[in-house]
N, CA, C and O atoms as a DFTB+ gen file, in Angstrom:
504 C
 N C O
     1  1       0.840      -1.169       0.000
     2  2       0.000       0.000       0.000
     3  2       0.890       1.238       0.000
     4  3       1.857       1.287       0.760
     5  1       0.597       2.231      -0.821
     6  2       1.110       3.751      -1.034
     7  2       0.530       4.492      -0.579
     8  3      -0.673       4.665      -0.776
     9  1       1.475       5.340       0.397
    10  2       0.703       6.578       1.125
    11  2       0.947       7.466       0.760
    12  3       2.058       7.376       0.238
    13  1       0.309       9.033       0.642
    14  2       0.863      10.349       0.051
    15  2       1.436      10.478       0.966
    16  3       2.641      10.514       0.718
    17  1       1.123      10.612       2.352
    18  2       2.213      11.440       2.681
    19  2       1.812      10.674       4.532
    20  3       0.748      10.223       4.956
    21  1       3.330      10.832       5.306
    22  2       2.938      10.347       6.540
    23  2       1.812      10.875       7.374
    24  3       1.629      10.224       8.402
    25  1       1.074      11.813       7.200
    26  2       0.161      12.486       7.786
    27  2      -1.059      10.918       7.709
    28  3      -1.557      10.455       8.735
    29  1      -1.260      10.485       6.657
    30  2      -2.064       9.263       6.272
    31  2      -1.736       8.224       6.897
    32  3      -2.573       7.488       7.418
    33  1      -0.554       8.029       6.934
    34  2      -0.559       6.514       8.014
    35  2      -0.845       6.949       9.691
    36  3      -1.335       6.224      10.557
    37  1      -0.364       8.381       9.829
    38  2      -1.091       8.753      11.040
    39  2      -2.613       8.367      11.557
    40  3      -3.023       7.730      12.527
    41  1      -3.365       9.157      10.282
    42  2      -4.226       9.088      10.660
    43  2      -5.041       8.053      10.801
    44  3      -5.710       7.816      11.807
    45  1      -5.000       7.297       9.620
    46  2      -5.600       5.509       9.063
    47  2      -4.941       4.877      10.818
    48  3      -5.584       3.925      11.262
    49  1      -3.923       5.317      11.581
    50  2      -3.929       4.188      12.645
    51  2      -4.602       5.048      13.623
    52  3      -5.082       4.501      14.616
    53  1      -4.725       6.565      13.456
    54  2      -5.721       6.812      14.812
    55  2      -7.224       6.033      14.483
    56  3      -7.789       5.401      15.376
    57  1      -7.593       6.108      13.605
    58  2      -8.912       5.853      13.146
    59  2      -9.030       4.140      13.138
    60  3     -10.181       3.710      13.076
    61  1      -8.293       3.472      13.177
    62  2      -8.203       2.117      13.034
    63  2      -7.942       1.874      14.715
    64  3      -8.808       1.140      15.192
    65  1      -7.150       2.239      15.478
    66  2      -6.855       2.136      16.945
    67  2      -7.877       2.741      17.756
    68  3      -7.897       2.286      18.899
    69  1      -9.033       3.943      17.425
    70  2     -10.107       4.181      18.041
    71  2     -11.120       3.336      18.107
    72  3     -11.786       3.105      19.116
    73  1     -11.324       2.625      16.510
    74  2     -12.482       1.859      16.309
    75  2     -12.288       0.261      17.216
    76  3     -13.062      -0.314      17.982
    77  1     -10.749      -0.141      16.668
    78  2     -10.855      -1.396      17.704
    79  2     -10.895      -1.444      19.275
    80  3     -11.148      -2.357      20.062
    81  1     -10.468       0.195      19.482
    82  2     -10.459       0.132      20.871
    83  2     -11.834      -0.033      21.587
    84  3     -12.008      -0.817      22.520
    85  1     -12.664       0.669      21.136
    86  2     -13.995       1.537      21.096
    87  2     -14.699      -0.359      20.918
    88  3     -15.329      -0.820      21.870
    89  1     -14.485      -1.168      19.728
    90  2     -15.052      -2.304      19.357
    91  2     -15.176      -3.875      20.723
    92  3     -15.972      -4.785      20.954
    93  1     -13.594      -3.285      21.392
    94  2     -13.485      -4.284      22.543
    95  2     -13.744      -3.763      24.022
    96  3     -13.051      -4.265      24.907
    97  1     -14.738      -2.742      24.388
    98  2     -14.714      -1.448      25.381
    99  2     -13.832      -1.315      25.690
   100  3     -13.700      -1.649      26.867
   101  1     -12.711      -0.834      25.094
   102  2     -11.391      -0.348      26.166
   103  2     -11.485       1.430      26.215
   104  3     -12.046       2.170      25.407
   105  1     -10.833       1.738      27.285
   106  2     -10.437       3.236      26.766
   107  2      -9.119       3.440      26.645
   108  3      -8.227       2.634      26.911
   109  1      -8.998       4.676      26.185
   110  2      -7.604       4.964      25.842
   111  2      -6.783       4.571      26.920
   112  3      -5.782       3.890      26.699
   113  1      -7.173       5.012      28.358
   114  2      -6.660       5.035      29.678
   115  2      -6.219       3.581      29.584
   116  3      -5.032       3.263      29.644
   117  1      -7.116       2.792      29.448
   118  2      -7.123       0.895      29.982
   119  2      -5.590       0.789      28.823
   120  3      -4.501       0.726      29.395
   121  1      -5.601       0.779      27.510
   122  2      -4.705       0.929      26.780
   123  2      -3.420       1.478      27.068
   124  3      -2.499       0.776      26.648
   125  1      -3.033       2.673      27.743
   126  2      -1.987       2.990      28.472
   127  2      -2.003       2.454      29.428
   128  3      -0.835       2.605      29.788
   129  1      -2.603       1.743      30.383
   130  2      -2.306       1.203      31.222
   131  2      -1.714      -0.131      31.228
   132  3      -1.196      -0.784      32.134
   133  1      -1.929      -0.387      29.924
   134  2      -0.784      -1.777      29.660
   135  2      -0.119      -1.483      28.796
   136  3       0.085      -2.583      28.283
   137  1       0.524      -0.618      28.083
   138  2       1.321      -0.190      27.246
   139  2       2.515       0.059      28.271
   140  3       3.600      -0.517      28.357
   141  1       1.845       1.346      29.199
   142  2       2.971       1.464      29.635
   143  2       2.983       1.702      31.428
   144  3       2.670       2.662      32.133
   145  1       3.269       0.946      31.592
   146  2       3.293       0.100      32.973
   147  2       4.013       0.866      34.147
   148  3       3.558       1.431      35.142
   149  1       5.346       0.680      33.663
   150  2       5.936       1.327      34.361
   151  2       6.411       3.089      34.394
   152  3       7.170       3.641      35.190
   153  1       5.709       3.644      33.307
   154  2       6.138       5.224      33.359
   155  2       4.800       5.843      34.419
   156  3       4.646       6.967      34.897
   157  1       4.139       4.872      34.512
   158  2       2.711       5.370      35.411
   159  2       3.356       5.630      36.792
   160  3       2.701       6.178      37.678
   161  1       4.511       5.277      36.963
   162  2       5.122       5.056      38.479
   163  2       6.050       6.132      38.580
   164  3       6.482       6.501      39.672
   165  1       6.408       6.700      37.403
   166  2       7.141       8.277      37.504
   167  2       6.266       9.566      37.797
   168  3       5.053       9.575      38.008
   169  1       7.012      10.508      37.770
   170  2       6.491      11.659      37.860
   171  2       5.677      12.106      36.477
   172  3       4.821      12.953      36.222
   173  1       6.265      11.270      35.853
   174  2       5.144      11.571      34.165
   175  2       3.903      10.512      33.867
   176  3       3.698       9.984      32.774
   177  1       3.346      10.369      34.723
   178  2       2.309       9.417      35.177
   179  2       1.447       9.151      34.208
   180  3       1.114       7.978      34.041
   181  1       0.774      10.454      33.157
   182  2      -0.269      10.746      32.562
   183  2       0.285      10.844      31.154
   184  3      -0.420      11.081      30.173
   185  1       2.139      10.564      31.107
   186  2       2.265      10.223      29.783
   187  2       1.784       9.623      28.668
   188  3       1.938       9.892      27.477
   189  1       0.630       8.001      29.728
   190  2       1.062       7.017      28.762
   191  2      -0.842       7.565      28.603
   192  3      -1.404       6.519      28.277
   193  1      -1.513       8.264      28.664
   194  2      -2.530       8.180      28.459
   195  2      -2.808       8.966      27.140
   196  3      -3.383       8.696      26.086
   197  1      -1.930      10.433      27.821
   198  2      -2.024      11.225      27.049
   199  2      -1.113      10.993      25.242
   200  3      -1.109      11.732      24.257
   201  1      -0.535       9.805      25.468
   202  2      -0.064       9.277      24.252
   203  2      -0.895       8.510      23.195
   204  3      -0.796       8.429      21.971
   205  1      -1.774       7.960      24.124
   206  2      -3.052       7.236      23.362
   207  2      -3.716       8.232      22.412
   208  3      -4.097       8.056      21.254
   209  1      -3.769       9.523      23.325
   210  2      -5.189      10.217      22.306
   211  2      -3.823      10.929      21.495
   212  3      -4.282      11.671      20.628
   213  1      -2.722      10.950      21.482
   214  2      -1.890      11.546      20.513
   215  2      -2.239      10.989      19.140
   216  3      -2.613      11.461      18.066
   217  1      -1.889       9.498      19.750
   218  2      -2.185       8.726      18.266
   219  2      -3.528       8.429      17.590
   220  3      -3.781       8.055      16.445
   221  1      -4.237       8.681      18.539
   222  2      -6.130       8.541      17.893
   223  2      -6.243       9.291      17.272
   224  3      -6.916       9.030      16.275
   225  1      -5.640      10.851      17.410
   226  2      -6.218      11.982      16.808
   227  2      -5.237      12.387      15.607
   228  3      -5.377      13.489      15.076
   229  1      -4.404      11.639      15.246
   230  2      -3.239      11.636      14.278
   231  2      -2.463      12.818      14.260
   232  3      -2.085      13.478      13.292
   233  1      -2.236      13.032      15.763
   234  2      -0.634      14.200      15.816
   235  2       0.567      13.164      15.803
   236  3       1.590      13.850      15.816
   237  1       0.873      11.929      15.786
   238  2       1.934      11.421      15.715
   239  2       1.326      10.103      15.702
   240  3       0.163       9.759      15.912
   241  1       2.324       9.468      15.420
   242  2       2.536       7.575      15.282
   243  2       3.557       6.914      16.119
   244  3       4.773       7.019      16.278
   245  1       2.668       6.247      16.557
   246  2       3.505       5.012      17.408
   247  2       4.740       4.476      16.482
   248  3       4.807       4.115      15.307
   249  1       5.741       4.596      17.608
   250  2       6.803       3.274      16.658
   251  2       6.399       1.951      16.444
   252  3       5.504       1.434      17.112
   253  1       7.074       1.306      15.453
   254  2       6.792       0.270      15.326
   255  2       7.259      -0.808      16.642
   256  3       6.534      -1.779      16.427
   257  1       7.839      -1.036      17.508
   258  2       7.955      -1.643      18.502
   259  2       6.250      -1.764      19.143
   260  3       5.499      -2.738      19.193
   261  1       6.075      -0.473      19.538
   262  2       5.040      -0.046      20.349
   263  2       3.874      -0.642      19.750
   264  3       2.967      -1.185      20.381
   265  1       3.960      -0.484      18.237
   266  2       2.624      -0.846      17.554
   267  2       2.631      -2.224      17.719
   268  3       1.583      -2.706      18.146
   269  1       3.935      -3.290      17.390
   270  2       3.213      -4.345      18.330
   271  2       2.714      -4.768      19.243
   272  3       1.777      -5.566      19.198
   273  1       3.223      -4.333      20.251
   274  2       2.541      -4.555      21.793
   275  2       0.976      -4.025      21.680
   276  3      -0.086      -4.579      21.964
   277  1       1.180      -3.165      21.328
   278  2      -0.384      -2.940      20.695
   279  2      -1.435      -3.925      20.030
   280  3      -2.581      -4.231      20.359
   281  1      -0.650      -4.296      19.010
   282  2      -1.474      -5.259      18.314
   283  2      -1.842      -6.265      19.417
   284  3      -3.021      -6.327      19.765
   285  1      -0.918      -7.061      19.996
   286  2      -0.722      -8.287      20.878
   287  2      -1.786      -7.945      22.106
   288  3      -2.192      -8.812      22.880
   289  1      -2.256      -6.265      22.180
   290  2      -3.180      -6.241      22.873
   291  2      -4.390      -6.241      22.720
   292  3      -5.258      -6.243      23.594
   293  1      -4.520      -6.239      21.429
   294  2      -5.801      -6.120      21.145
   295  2      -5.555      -6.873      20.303
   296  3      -5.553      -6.165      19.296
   297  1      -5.277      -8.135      19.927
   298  2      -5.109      -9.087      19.150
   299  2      -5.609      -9.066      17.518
   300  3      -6.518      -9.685      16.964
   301  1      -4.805      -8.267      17.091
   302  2      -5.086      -8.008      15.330
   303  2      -3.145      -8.095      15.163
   304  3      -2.221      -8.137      15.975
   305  1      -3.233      -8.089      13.919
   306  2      -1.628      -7.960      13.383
   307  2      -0.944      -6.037      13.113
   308  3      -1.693      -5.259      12.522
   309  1      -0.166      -5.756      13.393
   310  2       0.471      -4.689      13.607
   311  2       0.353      -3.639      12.085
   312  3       0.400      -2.410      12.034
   313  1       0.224      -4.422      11.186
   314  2       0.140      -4.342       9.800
   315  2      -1.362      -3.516       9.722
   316  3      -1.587      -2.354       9.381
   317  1      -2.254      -4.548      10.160
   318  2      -3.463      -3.938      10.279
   319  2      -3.874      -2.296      11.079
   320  3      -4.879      -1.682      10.720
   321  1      -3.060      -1.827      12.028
   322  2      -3.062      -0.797      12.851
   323  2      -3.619       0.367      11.988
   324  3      -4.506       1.184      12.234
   325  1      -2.365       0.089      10.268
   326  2      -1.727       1.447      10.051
   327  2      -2.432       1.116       8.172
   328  3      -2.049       1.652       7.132
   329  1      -3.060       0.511       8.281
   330  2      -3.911      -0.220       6.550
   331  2      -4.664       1.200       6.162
   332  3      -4.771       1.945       7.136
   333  1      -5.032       1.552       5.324
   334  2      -6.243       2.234       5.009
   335  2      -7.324       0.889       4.820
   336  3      -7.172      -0.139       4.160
   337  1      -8.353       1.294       5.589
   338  2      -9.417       0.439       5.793
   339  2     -10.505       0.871       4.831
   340  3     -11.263      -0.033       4.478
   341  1     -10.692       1.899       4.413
   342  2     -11.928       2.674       3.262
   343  2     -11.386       2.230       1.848
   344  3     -10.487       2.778       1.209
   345  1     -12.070       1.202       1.521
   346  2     -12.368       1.169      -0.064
   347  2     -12.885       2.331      -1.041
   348  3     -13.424       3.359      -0.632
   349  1     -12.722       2.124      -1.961
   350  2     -13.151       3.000      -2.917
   351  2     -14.642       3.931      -3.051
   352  3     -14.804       4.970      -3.691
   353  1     -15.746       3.100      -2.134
   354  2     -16.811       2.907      -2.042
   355  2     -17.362       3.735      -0.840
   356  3     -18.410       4.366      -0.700
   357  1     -15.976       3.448       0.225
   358  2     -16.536       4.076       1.298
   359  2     -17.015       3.305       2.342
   360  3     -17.904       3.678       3.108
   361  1     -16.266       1.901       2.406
   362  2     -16.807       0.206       2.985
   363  2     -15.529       0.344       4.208
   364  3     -14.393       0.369       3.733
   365  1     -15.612       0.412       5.355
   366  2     -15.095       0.262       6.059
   367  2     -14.980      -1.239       7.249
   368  3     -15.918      -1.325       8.041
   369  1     -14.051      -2.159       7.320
   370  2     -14.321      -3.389       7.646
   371  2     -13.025      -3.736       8.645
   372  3     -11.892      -3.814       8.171
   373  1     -13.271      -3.924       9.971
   374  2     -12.536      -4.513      10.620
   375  2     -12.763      -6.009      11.331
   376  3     -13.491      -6.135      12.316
   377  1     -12.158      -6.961      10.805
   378  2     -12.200      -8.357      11.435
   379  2     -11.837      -7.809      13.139
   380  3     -11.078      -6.935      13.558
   381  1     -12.864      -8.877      13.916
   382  2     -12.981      -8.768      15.496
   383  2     -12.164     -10.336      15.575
   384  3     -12.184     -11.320      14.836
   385  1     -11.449     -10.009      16.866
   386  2     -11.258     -11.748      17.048
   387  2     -12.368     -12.810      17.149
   388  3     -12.355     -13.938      16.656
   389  1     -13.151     -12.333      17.749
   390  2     -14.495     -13.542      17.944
   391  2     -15.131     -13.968      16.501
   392  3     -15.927     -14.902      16.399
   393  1     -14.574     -12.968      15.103
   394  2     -15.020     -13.262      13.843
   395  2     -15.815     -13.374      13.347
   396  3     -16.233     -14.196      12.532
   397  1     -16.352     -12.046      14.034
   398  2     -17.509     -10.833      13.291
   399  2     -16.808      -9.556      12.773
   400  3     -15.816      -9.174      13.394
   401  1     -17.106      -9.067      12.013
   402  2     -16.698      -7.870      11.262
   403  2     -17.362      -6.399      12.118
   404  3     -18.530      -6.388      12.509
   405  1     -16.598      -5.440      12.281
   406  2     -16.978      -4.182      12.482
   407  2     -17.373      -3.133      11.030
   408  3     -16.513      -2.268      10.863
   409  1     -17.936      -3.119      10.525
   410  2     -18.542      -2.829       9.423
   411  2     -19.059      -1.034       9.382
   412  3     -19.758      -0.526      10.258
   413  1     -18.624      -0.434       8.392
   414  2     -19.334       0.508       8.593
   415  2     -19.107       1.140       6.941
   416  3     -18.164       0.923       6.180
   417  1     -20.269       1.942       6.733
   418  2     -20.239       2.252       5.465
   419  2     -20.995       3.634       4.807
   420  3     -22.179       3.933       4.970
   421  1     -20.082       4.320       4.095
   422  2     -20.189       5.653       3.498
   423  2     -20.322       6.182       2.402
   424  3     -19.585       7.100       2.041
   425  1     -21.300       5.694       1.658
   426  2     -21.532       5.266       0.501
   427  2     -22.701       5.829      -0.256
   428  3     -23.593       5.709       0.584
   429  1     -23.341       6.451      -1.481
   430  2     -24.247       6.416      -1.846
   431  2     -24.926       5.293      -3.118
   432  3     -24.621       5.506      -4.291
   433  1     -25.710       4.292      -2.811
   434  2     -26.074       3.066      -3.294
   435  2     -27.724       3.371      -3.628
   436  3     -28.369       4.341      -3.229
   437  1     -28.150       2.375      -4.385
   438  2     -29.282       2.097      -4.682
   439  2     -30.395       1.788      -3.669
   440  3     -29.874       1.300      -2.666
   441  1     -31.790       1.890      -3.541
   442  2     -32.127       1.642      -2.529
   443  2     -32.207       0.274      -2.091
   444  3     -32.216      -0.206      -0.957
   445  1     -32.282      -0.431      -3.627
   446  2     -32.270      -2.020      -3.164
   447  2     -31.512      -2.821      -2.532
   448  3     -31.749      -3.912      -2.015
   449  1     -30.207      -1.964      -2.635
   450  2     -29.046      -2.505      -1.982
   451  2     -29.001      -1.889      -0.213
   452  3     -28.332      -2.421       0.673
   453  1     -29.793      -0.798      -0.057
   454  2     -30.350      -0.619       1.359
   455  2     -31.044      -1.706       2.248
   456  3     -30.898      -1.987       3.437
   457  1     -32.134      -2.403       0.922
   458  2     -32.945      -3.020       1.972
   459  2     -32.550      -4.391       2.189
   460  3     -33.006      -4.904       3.211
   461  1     -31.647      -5.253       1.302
   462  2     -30.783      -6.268       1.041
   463  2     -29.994      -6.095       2.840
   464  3     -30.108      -6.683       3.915
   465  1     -29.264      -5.018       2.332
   466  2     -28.206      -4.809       3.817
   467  2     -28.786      -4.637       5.189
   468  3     -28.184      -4.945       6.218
   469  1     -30.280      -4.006       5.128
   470  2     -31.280      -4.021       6.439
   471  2     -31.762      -5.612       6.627
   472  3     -31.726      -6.090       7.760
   473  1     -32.039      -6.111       5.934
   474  2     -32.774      -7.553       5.933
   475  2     -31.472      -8.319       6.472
   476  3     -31.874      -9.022       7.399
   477  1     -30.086      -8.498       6.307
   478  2     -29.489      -8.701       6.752
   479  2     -28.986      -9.059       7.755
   480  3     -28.660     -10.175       8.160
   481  1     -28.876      -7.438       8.442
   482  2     -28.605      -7.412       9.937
   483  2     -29.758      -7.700      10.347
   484  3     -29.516      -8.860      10.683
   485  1     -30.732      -7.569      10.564
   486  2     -32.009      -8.077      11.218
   487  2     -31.920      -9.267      11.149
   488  3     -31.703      -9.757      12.258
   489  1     -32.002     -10.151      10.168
   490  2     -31.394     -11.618      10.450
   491  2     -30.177     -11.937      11.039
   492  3     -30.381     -12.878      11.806
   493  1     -29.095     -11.631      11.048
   494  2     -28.241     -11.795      11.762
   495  2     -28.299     -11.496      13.697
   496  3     -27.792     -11.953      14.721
   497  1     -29.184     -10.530      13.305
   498  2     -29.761     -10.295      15.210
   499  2     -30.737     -11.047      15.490
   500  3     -30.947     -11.246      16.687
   501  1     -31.435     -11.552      14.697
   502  2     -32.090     -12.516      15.676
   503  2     -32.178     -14.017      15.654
   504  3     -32.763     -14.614      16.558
């Protein structure tokens, strides 16, 4: 995958690291709190929190070290963090471990293809 410019892999992993976070209830906080363990015990206590929403909101990117431990915490591959997830279409899709999809979509479609995708989830919920 080709990015214009690093501002994009920024952001594709805030937006990808909010949704899975958000997908398994964690908060940012719970997330720094196992990231980083031991800086909670310094005088920079609120580092590791305030690092979370750094990277959600795409002022910076995790190193790649970090982004694994990440992954390993929320059990997806590290690769996945930093993907552009939006198709062409506007189809946004994240595999969950339990192996259901987080789905979301931005799109202007036909209506038939509305009621196809409503009939769907309604079957799938019940």
């Amino acid at each position: 995958m080709i990015y214009d410019t690093r501002h994009d892999v920024r952001k594709h992993f805030g937006r990808n690291l909010a949704i899975l976070l958000h997908s398994r209830g964690m908060s940012q906080s719970d997330l720094a709190r196992a990231l980083f363990k031991r800086k909670q015990k310094t005088r920079y206590r609120y580092f590791g929190a305030q690092q979370v929403n750094h990277w959600i909101n795409g002022r910076c990117l995790a190193k790649p070290e970090t982004r694994e431990k990440i992954a390993r915490i929320l059990g997806v591959k590290a690769d996945d963090l930093i993907q552009e997830t939006l198709s062409p279409k506007g189809v946004h899709a994240v595999l969950l471990p339990n192996g259901k999809w987080h789905l979301r979509v931005d799109a202007i479609v036909p209506g038939e293809i509305v009621t196809r995708v409503k009939i769907a989830l309604r079957s799938e919920r019940q």
